[in-house]
Structures are given as structure tokens and as C-alpha cells.
Biopython code that builds the backbone (N, CA, C, O; Angstrom):
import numpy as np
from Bio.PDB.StructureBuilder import StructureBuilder

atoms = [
    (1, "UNK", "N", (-12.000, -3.188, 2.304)),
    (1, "UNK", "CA", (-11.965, -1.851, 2.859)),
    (1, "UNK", "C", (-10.763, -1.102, 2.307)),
    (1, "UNK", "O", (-9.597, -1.495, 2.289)),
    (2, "UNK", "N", (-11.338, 0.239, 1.786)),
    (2, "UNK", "CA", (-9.866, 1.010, 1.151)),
    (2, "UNK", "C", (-9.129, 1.235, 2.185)),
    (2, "UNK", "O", (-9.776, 1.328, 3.228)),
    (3, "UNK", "N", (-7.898, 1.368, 2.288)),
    (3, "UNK", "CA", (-6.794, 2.270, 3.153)),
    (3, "UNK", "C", (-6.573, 3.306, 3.004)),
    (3, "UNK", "O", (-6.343, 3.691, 1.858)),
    (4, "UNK", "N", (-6.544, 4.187, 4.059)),
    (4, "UNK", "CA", (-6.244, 5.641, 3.829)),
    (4, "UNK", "C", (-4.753, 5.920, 3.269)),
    (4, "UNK", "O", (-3.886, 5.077, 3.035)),
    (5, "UNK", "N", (-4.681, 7.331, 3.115)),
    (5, "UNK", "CA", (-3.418, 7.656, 2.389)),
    (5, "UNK", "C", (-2.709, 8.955, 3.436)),
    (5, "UNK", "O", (-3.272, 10.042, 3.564)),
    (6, "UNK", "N", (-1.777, 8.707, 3.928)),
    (6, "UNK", "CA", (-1.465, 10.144, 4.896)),
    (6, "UNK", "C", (0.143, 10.553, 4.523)),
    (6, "UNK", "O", (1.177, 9.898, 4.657)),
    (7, "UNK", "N", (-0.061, 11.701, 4.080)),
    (7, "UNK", "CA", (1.315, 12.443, 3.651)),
    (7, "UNK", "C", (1.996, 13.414, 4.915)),
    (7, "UNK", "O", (1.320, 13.626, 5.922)),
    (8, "UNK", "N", (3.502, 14.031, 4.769)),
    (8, "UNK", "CA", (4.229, 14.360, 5.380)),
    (8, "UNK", "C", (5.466, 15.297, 4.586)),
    (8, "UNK", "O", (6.592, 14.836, 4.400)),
    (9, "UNK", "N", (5.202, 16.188, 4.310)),
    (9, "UNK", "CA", (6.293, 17.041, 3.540)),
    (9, "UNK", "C", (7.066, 17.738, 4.162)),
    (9, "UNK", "O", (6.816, 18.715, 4.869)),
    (10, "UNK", "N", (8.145, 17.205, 3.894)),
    (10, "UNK", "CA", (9.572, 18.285, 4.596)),
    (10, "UNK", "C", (10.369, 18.774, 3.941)),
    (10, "UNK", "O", (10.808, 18.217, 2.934)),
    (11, "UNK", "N", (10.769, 19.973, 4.357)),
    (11, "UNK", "CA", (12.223, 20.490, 3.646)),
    (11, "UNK", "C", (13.857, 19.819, 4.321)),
    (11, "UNK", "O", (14.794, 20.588, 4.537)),
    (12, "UNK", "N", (13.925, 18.804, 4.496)),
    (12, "UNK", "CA", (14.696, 18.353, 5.374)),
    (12, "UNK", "C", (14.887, 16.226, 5.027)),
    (12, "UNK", "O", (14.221, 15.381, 5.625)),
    (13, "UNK", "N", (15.776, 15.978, 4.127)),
    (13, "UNK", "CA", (15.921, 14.499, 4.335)),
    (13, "UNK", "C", (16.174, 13.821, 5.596)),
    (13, "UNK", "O", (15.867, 12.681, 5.945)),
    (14, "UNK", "N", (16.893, 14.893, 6.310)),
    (14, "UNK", "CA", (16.862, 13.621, 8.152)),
    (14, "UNK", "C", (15.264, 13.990, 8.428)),
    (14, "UNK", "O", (14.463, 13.056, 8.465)),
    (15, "UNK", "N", (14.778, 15.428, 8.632)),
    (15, "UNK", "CA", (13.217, 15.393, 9.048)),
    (15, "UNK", "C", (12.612, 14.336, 8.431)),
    (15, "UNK", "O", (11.983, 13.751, 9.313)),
    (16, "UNK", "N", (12.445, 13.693, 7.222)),
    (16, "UNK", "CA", (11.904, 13.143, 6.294)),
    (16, "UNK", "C", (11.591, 11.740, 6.700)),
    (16, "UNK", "O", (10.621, 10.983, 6.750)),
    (17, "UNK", "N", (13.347, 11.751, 7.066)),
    (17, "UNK", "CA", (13.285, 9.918, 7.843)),
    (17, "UNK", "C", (12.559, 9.891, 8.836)),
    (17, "UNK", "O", (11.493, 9.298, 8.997)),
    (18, "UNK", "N", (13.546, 11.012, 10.023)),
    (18, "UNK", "CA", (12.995, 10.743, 11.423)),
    (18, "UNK", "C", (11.115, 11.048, 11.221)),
    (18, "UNK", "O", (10.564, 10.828, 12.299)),
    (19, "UNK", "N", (10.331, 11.386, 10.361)),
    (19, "UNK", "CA", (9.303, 11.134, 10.273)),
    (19, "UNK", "C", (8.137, 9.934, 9.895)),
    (19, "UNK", "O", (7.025, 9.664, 10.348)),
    (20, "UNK", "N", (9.187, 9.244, 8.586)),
    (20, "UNK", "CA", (8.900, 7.874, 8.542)),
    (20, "UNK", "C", (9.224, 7.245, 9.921)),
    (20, "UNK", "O", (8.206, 6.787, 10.441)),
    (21, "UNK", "N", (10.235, 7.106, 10.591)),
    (21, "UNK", "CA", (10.081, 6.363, 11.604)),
    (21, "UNK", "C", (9.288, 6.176, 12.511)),
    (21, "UNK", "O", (8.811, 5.096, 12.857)),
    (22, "UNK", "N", (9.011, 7.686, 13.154)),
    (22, "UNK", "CA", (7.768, 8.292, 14.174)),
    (22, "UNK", "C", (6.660, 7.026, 13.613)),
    (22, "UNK", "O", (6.622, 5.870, 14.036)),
    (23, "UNK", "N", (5.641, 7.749, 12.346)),
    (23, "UNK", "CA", (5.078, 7.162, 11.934)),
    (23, "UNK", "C", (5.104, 6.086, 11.605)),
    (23, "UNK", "O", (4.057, 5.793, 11.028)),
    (24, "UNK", "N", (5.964, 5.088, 11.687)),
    (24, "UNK", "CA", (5.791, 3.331, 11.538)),
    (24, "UNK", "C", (5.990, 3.110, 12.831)),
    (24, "UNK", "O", (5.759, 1.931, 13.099)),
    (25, "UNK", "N", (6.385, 3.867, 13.931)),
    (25, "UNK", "CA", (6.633, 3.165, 15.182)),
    (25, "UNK", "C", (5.653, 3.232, 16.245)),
    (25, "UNK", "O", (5.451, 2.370, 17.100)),
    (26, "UNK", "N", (4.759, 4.919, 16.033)),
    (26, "UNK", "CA", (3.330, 5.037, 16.517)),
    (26, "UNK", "C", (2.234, 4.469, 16.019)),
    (26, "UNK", "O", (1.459, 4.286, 16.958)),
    (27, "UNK", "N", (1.732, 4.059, 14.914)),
    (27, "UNK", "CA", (0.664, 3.126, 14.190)),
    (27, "UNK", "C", (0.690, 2.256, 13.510)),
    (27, "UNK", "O", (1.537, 2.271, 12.617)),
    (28, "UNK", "N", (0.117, 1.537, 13.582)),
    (28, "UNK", "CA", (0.162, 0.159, 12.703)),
    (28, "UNK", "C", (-0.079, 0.901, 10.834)),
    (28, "UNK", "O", (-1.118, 0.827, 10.178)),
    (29, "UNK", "N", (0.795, 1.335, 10.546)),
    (29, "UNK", "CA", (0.812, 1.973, 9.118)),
    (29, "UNK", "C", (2.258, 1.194, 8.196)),
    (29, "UNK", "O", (3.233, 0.484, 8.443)),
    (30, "UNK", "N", (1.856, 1.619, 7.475)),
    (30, "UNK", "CA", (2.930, 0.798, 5.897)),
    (30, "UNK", "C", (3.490, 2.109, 4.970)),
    (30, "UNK", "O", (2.741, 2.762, 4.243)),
    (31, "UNK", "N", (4.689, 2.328, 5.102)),
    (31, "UNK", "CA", (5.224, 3.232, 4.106)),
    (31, "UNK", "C", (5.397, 2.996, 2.662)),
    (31, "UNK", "O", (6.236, 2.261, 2.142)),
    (32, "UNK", "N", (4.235, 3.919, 1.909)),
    (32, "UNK", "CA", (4.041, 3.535, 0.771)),
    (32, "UNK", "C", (5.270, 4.006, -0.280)),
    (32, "UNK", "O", (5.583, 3.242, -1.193)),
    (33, "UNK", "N", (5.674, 4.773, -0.179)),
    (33, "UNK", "CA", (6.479, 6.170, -0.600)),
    (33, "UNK", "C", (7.466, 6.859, -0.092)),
    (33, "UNK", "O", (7.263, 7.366, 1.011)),
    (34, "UNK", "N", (8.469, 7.014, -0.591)),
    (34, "UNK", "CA", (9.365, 7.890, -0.212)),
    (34, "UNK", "C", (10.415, 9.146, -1.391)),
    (34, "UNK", "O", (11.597, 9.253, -1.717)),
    (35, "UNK", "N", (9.399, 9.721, -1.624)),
    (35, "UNK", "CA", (9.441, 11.351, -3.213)),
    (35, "UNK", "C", (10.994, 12.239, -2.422)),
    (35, "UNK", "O", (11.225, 12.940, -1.437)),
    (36, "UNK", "N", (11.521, 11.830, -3.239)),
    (36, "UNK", "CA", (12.368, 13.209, -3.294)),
    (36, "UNK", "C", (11.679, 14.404, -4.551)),
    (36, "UNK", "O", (11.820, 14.416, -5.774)),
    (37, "UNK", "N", (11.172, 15.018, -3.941)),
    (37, "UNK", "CA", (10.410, 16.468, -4.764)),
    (37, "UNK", "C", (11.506, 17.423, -5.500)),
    (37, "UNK", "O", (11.420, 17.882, -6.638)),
    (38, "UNK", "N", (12.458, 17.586, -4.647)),
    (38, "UNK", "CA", (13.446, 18.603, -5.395)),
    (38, "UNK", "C", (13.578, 20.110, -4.446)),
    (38, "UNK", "O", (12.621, 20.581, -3.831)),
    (39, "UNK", "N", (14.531, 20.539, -4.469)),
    (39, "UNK", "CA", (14.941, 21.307, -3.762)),
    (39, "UNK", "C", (14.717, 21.164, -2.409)),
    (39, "UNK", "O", (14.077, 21.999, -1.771)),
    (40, "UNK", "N", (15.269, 20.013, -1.845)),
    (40, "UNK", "CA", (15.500, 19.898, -0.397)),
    (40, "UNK", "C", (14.193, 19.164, -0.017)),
    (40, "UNK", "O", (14.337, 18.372, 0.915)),
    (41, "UNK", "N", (12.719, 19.274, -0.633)),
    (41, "UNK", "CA", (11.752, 18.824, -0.051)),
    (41, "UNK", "C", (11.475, 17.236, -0.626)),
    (41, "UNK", "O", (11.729, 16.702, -1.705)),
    (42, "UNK", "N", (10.807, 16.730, 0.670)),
    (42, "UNK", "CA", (10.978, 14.957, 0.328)),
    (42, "UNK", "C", (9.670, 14.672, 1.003)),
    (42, "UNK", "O", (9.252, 15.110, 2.075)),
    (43, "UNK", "N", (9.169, 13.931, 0.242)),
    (43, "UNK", "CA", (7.484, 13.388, 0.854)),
    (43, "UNK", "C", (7.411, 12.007, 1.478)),
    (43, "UNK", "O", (7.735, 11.018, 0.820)),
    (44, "UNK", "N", (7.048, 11.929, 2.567)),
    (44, "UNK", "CA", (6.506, 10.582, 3.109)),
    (44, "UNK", "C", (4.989, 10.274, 2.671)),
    (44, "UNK", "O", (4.068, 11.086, 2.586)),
    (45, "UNK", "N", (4.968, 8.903, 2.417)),
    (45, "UNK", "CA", (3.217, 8.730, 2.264)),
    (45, "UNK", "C", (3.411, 7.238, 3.153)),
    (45, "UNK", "O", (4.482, 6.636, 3.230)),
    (46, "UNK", "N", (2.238, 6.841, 3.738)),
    (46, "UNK", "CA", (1.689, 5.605, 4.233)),
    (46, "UNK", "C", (0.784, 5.448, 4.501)),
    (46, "UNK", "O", (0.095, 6.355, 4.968)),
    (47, "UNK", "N", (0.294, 4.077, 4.316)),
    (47, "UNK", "CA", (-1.027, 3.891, 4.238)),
    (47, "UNK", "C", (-1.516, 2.873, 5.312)),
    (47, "UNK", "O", (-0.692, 2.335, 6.051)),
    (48, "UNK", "N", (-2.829, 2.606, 5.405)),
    (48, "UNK", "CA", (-2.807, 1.513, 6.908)),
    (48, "UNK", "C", (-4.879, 2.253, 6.862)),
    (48, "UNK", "O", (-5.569, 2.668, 5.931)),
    (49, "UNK", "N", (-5.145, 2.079, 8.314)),
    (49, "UNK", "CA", (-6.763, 2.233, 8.080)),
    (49, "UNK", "C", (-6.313, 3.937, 8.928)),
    (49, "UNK", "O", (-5.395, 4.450, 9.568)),
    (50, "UNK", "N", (-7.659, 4.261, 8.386)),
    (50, "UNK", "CA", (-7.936, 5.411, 8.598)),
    (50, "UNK", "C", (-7.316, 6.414, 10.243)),
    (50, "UNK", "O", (-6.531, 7.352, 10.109)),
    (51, "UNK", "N", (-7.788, 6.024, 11.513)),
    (51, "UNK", "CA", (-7.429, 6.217, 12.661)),
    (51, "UNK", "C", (-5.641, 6.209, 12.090)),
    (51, "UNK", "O", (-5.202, 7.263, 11.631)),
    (52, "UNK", "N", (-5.100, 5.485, 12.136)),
    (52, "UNK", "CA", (-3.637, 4.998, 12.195)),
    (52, "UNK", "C", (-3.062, 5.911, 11.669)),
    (52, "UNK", "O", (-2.202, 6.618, 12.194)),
    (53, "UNK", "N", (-3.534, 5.993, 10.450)),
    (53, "UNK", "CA", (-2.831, 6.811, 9.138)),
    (53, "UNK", "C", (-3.094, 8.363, 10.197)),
    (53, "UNK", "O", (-2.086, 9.037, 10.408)),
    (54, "UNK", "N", (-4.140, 8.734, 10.668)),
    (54, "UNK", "CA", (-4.188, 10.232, 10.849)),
    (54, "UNK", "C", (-3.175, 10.049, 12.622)),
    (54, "UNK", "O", (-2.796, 11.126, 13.082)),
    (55, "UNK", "N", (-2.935, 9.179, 13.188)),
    (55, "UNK", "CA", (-2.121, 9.681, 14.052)),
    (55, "UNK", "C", (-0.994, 9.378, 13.810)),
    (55, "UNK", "O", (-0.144, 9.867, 14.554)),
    (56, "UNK", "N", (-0.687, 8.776, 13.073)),
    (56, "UNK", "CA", (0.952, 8.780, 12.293)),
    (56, "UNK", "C", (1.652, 9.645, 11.814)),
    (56, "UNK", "O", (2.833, 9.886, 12.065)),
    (57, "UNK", "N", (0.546, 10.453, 10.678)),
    (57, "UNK", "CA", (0.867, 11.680, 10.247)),
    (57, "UNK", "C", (1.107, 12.950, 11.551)),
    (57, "UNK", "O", (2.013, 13.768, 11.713)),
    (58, "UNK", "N", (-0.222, 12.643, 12.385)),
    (58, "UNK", "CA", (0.270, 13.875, 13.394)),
    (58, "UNK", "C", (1.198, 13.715, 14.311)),
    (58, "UNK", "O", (1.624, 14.657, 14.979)),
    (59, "UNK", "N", (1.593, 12.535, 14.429)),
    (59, "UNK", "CA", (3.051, 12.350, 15.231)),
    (59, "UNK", "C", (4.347, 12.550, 14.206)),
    (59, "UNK", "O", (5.216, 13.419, 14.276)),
    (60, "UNK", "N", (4.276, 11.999, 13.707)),
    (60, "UNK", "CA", (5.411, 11.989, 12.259)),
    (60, "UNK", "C", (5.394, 13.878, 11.904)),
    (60, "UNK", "O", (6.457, 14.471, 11.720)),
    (61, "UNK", "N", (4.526, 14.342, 11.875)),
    (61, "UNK", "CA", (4.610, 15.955, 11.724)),
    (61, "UNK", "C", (5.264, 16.419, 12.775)),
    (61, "UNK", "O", (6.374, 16.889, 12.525)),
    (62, "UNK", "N", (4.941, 16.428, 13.789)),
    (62, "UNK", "CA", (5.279, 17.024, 15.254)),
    (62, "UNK", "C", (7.085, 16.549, 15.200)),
    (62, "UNK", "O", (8.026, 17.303, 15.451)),
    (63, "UNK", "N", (7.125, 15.779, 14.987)),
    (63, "UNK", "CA", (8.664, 15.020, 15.272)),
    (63, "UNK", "C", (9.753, 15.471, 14.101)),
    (63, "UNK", "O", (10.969, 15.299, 14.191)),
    (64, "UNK", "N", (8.829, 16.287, 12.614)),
    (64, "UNK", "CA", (9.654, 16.833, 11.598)),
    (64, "UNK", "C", (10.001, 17.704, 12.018)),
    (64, "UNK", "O", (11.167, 18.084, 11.908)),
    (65, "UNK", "N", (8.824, 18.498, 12.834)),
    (65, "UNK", "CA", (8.802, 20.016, 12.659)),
    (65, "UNK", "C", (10.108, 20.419, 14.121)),
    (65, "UNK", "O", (10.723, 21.477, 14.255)),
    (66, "UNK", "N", (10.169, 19.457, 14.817)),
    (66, "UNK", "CA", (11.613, 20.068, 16.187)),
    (66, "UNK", "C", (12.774, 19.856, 15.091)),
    (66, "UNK", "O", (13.839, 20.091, 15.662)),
    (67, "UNK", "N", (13.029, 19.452, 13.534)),
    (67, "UNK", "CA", (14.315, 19.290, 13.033)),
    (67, "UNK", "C", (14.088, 20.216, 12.086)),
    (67, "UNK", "O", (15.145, 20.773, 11.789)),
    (68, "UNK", "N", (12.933, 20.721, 11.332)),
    (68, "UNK", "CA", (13.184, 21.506, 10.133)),
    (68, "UNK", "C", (11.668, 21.795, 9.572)),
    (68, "UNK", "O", (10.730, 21.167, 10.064)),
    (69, "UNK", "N", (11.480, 22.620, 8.682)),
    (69, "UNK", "CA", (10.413, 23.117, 7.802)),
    (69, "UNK", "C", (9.460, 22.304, 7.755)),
    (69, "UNK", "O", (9.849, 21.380, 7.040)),
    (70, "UNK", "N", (8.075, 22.038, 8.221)),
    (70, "UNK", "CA", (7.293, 21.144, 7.106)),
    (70, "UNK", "C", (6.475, 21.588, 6.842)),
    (70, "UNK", "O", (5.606, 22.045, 7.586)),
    (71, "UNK", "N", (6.524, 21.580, 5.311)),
    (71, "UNK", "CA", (5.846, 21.781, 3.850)),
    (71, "UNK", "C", (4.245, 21.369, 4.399)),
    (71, "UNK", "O", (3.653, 22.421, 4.637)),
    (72, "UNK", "N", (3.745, 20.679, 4.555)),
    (72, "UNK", "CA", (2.790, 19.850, 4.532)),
    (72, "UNK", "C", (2.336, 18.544, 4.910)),
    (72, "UNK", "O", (3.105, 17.591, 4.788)),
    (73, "UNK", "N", (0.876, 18.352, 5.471)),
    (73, "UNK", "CA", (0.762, 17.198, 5.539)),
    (73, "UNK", "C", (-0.543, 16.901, 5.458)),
    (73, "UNK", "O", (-1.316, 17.780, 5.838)),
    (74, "UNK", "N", (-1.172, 15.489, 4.903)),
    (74, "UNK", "CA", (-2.474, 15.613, 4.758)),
    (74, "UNK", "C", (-2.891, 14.088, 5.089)),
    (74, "UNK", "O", (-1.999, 13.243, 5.171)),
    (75, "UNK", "N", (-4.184, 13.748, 5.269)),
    (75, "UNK", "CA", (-4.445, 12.562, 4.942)),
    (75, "UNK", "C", (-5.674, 12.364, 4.026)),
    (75, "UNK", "O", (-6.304, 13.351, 3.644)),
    (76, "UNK", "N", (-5.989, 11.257, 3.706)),
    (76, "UNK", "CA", (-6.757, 10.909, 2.525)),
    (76, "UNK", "C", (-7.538, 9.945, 2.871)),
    (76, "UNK", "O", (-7.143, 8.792, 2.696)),
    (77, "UNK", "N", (-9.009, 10.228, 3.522)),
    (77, "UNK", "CA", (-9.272, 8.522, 4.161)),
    (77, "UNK", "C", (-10.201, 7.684, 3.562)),
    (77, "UNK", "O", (-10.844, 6.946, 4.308)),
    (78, "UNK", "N", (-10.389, 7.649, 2.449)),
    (78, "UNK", "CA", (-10.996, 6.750, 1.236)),
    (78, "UNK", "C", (-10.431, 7.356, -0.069)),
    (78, "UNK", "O", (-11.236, 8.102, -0.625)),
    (79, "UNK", "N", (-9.382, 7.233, -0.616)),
    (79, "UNK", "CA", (-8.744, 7.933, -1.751)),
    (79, "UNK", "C", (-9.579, 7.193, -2.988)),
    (79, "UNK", "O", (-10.132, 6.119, -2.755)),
    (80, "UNK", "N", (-9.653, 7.790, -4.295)),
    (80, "UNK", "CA", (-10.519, 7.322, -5.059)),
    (80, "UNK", "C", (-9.112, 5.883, -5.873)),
    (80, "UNK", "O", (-7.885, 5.936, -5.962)),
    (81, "UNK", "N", (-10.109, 4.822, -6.283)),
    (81, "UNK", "CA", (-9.136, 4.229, -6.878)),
    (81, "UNK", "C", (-8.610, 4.567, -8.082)),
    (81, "UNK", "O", (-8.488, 3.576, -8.801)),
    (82, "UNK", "N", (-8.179, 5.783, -8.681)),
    (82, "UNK", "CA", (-7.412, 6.408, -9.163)),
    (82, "UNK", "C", (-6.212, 6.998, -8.555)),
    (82, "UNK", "O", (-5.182, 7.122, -9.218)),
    (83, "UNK", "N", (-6.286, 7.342, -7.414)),
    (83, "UNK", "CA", (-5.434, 7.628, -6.847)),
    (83, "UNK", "C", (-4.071, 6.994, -6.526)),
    (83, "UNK", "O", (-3.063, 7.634, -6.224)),
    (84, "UNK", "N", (-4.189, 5.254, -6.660)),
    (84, "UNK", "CA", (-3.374, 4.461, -6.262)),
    (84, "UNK", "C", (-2.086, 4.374, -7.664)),
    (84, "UNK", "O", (-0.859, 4.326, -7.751)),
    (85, "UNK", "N", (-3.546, 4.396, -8.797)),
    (85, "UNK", "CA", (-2.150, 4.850, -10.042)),
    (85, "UNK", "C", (-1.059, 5.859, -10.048)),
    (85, "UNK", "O", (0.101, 5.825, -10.458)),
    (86, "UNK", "N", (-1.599, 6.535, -9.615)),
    (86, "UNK", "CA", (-0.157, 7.519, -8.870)),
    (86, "UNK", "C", (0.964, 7.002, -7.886)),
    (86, "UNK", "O", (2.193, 7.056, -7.946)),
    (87, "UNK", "N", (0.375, 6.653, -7.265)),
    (87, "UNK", "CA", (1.966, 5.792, -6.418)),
    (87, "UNK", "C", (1.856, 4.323, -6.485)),
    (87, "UNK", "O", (1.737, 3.828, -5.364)),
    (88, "UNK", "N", (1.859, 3.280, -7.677)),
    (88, "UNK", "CA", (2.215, 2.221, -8.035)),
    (88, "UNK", "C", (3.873, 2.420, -8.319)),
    (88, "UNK", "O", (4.459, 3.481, -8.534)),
    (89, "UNK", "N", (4.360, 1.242, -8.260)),
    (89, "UNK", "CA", (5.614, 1.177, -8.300)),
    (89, "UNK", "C", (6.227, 1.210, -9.600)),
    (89, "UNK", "O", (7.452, 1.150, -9.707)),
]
sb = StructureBuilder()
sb.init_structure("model")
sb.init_model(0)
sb.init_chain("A")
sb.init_seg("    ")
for serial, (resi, resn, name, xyz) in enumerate(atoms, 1):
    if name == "N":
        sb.init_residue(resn, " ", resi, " ")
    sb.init_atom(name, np.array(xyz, "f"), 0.0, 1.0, " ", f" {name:<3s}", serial, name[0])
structure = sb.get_structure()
């Protein structure tokens, strides 16, 4: 079974964390990623099954947005396996 993919964009490196945290501490999810983008904005990604990943992200959003800007957030819940070549290590 693929794993979903759920992102989190902030203008804010503490938002950034305190969002990874939210999100590993509300769902059984795995932080795949951690992008510094440039100019202040920094991406969370994690992955885990589908349900998880989308309430991670919406807790992990909610918990950026009382510290600072967020850019974005999405999830991905069968990403094509192309997609994974992009965030290999």
C-alpha cells in the first residue's frame, strides 16, 4: 500500500518545527523532509497512511498558523511513484 504524502509550508522556522511536532505527536506519521525553501519559508513533508497524513497536516497547520504565515499545505494520498524521486535522500 502507497503512503500518502502531506505538506506544511511556513514562513517561520519555529512555526516549521512546532508543526513537525504537532504532526508526529497527533498521528501515527513519519517525517519525511525538512526544505529550507529560502527566504524565511521551510517545508514539512510526512508520510504515514492516508487518514493520518490528512489530520497531521490539519493539526500541524492550525498550530503554525497561532505563530506565523502559512504558505501552504497539501496532501497527496496515492502520490505517483515518481514522486518519491523527489524526496529520496
Amino acid at each position: 500500500m502507497r503512503l500518502a504524502i502531506g505538506m506544511v509550508e511556513t514562513r517561520s522556522m519555529v512555526a516549521a518545527v512546532q508543526a513537525a511536532d504537532t504532526m508526529v505527536k497527533s498521528a501515527d506519521v513519519e517525517i519525511k523532509d525538512f526544505d529550507f525553501v529560502g527566504s524565511g519559508i521551510v517545508a514539512v513533508i510526512v508520510t504515514g497512511e492516508v487518514a493520518a497524513v490528512q489530520a497531521a497536516v490539519e493539526n500541524g497547520r492550525e498550530r503554525a498558523a497561532q505563530l506565523a504565515e502559512v504558505i501552504s499545505s497539501n496532501v497527496i494520498a496515492r502520490p505517483h511513484d515518481e514522486v518519491d524521486k523527489i524526496l529520496e535522500d
